[in-house]
DRENKOLBA-554382 format. One record per atom (N, C-alpha, C): residue in three letters; x, y, z; atom name. Coordinates in steps of 0.1 Angstrom, whole numbers, plus 2048, in hexadecimal, padded with zeros to 3 digits. Layout:
N
@roke->ALA c1->X c2->Y c3->Z vexse->CA
...
***
This chain:
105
@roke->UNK c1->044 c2->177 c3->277 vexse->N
@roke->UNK c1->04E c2->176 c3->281 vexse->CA
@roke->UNK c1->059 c2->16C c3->27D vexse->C
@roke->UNK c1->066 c2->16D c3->281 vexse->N
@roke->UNK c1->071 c2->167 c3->27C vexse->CA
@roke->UNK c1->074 c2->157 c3->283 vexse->C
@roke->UNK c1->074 c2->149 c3->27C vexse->N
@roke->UNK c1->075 c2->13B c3->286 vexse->CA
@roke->UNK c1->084 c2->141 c3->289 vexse->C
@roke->UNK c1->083 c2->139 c3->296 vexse->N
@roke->UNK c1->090 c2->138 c3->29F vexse->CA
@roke->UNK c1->094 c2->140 c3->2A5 vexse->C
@roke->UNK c1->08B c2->14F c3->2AA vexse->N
@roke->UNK c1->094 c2->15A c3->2AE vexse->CA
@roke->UNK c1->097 c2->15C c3->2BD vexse->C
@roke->UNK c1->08D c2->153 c3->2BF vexse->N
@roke->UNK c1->08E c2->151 c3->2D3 vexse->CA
@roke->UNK c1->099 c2->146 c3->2D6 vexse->C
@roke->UNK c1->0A4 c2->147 c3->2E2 vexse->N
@roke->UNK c1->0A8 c2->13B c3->2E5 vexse->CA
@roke->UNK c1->09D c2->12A c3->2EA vexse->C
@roke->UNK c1->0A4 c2->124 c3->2E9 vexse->N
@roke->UNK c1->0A1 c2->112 c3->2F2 vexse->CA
@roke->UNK c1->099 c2->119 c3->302 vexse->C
@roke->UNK c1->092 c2->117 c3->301 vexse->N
@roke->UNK c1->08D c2->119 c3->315 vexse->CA
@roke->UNK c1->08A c2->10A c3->31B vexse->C
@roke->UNK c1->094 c2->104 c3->31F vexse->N
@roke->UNK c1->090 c2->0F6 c3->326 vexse->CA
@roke->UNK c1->093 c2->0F5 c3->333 vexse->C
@roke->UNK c1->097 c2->0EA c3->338 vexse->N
@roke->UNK c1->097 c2->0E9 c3->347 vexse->CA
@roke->UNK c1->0A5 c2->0E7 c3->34C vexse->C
@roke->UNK c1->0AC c2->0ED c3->350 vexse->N
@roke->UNK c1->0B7 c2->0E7 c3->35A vexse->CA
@roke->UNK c1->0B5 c2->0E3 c3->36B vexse->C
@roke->UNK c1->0C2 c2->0E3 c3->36E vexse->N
@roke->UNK c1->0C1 c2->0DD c3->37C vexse->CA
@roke->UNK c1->0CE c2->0E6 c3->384 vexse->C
@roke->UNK c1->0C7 c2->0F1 c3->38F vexse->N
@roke->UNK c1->0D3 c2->0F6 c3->393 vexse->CA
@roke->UNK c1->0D9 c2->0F1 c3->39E vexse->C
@roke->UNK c1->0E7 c2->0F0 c3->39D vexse->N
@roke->UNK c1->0ED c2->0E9 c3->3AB vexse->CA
@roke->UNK c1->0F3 c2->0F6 c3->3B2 vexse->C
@roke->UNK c1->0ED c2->0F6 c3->3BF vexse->N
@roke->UNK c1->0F1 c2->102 c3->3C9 vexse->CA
@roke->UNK c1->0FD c2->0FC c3->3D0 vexse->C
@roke->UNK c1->101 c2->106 c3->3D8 vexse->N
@roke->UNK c1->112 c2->104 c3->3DD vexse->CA
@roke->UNK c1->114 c2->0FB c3->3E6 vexse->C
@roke->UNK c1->104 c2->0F8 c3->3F0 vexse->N
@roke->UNK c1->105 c2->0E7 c3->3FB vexse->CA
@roke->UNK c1->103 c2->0DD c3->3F6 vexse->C
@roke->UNK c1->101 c2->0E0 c3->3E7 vexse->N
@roke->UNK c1->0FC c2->0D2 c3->3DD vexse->CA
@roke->UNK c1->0F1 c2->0CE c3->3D9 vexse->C
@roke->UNK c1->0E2 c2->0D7 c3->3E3 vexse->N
@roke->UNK c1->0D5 c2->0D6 c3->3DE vexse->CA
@roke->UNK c1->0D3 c2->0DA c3->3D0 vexse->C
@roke->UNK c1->0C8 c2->0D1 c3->3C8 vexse->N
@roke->UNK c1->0CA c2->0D4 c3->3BC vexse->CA
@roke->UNK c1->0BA c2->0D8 c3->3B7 vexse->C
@roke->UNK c1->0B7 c2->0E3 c3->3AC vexse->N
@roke->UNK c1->0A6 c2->0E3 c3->3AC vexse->CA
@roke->UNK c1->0A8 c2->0E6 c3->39C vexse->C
@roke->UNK c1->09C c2->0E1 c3->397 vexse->N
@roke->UNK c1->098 c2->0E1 c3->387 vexse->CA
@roke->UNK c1->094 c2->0EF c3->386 vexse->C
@roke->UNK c1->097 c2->0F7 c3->37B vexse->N
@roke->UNK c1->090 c2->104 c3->376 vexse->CA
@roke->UNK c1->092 c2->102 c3->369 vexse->C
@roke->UNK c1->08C c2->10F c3->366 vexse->N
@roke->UNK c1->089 c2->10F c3->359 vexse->CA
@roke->UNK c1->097 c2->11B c3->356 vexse->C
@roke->UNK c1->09E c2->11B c3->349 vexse->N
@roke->UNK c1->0A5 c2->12A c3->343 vexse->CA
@roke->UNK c1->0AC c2->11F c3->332 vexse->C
@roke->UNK c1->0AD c2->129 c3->331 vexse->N
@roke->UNK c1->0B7 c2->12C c3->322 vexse->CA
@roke->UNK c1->0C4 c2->127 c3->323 vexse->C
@roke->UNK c1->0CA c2->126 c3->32E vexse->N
@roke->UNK c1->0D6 c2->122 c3->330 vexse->CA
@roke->UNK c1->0DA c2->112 c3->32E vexse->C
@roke->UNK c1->0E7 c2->114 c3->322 vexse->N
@roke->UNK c1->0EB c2->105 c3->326 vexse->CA
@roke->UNK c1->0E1 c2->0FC c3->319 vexse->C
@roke->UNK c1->0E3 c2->0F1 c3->31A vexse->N
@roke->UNK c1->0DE c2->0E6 c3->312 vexse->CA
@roke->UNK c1->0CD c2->0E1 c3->31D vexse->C
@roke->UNK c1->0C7 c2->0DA c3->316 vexse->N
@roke->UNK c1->0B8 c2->0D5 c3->31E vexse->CA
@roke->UNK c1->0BF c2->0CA c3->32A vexse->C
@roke->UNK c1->0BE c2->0C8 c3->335 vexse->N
@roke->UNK c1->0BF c2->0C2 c3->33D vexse->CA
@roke->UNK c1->0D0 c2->0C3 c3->345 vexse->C
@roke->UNK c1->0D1 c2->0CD c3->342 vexse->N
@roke->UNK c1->0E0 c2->0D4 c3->346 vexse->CA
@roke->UNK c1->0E1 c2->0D7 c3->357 vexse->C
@roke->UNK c1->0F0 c2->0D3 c3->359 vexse->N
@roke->UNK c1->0EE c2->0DB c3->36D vexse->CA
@roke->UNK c1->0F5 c2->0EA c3->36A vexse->C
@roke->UNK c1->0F1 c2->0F0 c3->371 vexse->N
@roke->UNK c1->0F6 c2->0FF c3->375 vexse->CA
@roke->UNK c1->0FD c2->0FA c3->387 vexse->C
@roke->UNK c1->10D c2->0FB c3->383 vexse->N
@roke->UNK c1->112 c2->0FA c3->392 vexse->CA
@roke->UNK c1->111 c2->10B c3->393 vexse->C
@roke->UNK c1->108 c2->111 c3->3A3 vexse->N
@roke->UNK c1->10D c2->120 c3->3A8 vexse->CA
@roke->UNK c1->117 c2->120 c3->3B0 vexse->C
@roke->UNK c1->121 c2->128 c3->3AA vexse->N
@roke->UNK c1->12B c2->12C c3->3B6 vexse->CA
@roke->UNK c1->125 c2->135 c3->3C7 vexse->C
@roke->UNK c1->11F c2->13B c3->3C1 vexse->N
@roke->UNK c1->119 c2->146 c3->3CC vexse->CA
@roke->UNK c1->109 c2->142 c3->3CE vexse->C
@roke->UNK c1->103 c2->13D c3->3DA vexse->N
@roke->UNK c1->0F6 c2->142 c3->3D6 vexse->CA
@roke->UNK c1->0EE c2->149 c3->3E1 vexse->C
@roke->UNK c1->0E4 c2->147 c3->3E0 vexse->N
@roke->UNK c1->0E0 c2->14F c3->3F0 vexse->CA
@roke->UNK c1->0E0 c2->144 c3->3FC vexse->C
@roke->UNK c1->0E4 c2->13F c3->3FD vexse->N
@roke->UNK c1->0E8 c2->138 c3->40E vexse->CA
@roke->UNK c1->0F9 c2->13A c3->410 vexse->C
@roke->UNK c1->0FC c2->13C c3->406 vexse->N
@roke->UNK c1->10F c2->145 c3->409 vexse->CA
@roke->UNK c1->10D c2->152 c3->40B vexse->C
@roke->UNK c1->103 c2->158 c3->401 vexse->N
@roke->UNK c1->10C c2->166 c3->3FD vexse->CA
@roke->UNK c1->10A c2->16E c3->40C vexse->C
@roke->UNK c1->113 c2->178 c3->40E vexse->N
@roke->UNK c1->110 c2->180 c3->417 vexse->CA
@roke->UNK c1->103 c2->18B c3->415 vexse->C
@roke->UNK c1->100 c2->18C c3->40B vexse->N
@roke->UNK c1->0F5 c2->195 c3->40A vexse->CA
@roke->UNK c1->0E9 c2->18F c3->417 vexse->C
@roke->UNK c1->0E8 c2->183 c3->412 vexse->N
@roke->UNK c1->0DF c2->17D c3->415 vexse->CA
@roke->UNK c1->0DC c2->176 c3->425 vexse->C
@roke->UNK c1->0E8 c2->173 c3->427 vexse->N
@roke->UNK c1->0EF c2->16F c3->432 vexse->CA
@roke->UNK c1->0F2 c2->171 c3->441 vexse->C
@roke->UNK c1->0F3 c2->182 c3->438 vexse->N
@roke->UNK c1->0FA c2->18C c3->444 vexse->CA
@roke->UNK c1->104 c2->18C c3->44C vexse->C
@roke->UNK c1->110 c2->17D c3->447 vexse->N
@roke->UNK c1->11B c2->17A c3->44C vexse->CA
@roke->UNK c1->122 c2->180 c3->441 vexse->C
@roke->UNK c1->12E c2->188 c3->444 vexse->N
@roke->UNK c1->138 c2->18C c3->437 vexse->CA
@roke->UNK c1->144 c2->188 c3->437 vexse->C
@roke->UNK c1->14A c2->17E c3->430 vexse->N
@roke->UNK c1->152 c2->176 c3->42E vexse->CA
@roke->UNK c1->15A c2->178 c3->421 vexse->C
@roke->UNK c1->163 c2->172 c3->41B vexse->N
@roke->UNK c1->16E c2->174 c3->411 vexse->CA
@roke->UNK c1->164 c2->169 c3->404 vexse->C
@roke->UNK c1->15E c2->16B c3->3FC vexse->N
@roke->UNK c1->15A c2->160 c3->3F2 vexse->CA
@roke->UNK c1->163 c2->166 c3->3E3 vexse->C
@roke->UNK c1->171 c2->15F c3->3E7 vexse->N
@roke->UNK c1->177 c2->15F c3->3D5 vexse->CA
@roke->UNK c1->17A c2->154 c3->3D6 vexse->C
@roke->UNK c1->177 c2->14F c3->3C7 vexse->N
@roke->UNK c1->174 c2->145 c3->3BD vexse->CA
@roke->UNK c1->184 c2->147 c3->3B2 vexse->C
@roke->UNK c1->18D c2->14A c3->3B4 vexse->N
@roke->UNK c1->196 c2->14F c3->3A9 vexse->CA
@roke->UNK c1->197 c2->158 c3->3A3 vexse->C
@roke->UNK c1->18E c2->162 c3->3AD vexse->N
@roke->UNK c1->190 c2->174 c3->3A2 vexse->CA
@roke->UNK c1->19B c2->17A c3->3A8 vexse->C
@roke->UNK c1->199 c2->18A c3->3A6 vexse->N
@roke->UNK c1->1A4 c2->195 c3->3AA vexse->CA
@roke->UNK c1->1B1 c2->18E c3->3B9 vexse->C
@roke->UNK c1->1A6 c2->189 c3->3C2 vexse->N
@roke->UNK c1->1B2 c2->189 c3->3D1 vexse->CA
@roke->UNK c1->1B7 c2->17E c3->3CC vexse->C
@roke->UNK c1->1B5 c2->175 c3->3C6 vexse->N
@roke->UNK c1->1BC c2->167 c3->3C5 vexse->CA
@roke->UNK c1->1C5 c2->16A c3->3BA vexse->C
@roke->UNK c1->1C5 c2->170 c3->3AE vexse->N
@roke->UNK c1->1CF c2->171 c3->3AA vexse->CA
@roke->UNK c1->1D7 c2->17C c3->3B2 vexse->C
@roke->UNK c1->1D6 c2->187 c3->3B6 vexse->N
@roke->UNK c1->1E1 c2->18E c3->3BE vexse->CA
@roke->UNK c1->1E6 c2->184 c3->3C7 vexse->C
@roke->UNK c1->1E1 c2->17D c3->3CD vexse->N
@roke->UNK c1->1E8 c2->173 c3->3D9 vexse->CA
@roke->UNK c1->1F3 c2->16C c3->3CB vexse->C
@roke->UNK c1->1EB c2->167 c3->3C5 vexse->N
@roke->UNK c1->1F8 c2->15D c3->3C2 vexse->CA
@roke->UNK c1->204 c2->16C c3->3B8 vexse->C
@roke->UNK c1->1FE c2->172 c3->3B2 vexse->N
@roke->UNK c1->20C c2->17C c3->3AE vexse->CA
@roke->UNK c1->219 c2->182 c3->3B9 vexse->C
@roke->UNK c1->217 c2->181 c3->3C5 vexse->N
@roke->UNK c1->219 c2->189 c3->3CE vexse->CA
@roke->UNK c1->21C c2->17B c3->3DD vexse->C
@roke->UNK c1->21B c2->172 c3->3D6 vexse->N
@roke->UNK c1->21F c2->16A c3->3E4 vexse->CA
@roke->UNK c1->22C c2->16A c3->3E6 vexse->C
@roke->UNK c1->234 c2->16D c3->3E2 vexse->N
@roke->UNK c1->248 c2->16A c3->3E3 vexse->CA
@roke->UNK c1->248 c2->178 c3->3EC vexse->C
@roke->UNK c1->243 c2->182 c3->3EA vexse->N
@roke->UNK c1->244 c2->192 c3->3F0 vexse->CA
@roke->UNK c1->242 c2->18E c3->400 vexse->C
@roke->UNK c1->249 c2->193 c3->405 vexse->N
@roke->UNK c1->245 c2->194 c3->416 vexse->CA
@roke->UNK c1->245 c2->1A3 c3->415 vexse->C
@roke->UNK c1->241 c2->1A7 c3->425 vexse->N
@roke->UNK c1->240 c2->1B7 c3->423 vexse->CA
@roke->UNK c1->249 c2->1BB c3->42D vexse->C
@roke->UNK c1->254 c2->1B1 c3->435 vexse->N
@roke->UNK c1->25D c2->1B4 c3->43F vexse->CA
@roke->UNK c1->26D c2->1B2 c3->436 vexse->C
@roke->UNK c1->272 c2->1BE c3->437 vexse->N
@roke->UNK c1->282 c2->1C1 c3->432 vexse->CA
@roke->UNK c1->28A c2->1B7 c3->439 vexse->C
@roke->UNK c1->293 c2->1B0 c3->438 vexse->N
@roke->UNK c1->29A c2->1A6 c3->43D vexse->CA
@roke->UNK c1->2A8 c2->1AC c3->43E vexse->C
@roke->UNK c1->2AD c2->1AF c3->44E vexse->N
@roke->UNK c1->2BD c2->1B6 c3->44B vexse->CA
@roke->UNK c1->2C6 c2->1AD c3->44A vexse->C
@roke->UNK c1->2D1 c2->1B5 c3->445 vexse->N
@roke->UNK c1->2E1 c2->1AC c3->442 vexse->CA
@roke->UNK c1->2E1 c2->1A2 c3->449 vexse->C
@roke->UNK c1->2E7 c2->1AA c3->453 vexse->N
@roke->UNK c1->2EE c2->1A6 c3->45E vexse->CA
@roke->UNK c1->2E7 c2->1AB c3->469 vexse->C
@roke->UNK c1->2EC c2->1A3 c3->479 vexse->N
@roke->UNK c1->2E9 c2->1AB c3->486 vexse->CA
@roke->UNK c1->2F2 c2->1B2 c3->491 vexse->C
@roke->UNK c1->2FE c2->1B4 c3->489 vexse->N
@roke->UNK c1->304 c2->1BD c3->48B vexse->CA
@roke->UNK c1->2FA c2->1CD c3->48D vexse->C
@roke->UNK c1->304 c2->1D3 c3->499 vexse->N
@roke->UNK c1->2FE c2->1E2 c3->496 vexse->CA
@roke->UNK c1->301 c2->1EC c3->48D vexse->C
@roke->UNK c1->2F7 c2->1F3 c3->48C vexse->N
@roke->UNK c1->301 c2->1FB c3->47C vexse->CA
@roke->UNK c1->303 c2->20B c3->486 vexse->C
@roke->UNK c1->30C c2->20E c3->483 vexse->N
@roke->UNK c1->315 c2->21A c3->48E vexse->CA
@roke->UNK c1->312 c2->225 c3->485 vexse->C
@roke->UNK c1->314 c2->233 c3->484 vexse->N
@roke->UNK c1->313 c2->23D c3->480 vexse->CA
@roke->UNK c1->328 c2->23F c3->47A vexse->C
@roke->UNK c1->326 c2->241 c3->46E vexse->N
@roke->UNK c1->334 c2->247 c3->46B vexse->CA
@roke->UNK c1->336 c2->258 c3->46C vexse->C
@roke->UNK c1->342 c2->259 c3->472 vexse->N
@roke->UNK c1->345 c2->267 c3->472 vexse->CA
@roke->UNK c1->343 c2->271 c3->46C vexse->C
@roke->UNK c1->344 c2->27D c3->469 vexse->N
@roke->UNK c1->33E c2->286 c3->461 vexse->CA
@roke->UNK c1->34B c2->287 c3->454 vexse->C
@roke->UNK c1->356 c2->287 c3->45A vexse->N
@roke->UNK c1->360 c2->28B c3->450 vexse->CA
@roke->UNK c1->361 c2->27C c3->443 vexse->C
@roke->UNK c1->35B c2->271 c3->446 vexse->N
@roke->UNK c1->35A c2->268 c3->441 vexse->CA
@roke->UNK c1->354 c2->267 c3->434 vexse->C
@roke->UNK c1->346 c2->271 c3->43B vexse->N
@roke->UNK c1->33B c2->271 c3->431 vexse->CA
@roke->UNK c1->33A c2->279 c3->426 vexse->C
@roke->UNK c1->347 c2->284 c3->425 vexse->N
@roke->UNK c1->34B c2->290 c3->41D vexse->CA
@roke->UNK c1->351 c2->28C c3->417 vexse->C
@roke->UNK c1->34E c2->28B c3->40B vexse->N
@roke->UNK c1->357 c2->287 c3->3FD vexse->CA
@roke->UNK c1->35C c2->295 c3->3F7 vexse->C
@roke->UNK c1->36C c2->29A c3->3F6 vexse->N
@roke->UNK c1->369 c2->2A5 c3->3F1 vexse->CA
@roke->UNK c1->36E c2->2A2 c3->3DE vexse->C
@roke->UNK c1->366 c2->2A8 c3->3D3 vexse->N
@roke->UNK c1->36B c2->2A1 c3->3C4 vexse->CA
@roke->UNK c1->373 c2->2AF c3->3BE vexse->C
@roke->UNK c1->372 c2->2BD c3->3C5 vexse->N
@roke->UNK c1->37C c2->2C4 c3->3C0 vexse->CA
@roke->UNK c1->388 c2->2C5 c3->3C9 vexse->C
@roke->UNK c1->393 c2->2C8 c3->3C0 vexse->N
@roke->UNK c1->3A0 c2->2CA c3->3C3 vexse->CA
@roke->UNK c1->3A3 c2->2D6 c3->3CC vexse->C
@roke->UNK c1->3AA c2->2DC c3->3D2 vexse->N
@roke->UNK c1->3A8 c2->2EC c3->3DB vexse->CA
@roke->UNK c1->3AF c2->2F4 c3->3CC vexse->C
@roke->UNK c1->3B7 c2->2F1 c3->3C2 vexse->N
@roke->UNK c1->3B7 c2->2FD c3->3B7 vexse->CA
@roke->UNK c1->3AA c2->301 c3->3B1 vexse->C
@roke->UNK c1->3A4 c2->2F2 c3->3B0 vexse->N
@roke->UNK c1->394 c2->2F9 c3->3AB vexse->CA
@roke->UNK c1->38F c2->305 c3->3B3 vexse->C
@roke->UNK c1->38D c2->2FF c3->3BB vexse->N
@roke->UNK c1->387 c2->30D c3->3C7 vexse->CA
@roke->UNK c1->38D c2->31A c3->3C6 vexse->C
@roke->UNK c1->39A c2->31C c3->3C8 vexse->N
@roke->UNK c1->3A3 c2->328 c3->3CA vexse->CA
@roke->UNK c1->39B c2->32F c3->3B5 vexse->C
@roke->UNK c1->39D c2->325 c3->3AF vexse->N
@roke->UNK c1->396 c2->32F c3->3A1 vexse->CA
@roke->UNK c1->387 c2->330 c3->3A0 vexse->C
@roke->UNK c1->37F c2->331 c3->3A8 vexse->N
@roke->UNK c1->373 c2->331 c3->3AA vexse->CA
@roke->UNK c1->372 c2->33C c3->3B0 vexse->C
@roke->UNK c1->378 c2->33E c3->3BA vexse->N
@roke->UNK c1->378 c2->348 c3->3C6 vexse->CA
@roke->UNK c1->37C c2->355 c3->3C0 vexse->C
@roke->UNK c1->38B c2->354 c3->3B7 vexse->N
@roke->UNK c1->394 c2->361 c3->3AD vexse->CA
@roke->UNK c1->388 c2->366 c3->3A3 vexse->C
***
């Protein structure tokens, strides 16, 4: 069998999210290392059964911050009223009446 082929298995110290902290054993990390958990079981909602927002800096926190200048309400000019213009107003005409009369021949 080949020396060295398994990692270090020594003891850390995990720190949970109220700050209780317990010795285990894993691979992780250097011998006498802390593991801070972001999530553990007295937050998560699995566990819980309260369901709550837990981001740490992923997906919704960067959309919040790309997207905070956006409002989702249009802001008008003015508060003036805006009136309806007449119909003949709205008719641009771009041919000449000879165009027409040779269209029609």
């Amino acid at each position: 069998m080949k020396d060295n082929l398994h990692p270090d298995y020594h003891d850390i110290t995990v720190v949970m999210t109220d700050g209780t902290e317990f010795v285990t054993r894993s691979t992780y990390g250097q011998a006498n290392g802390k593991l801070h958990l972001d999530i553990d079981p007295k937050t998560h909602p699995a566990w819980t059964g309260q369901h709550r927002t837990v981001d740490r800096g992923g997906q919704l926190a960067k959309f919040n911050k790309r997207f905070a200048g956006i409002s989702g309400k249009k802001e008008e000019a003015s508060d003036a009223p805006v009136t309806a213009k007449p119909a003949a107003e709205k008719i641009k005409l771009t041919t000449s009446a000879a165009t027409v009369k040779k269209k029609k021949a």
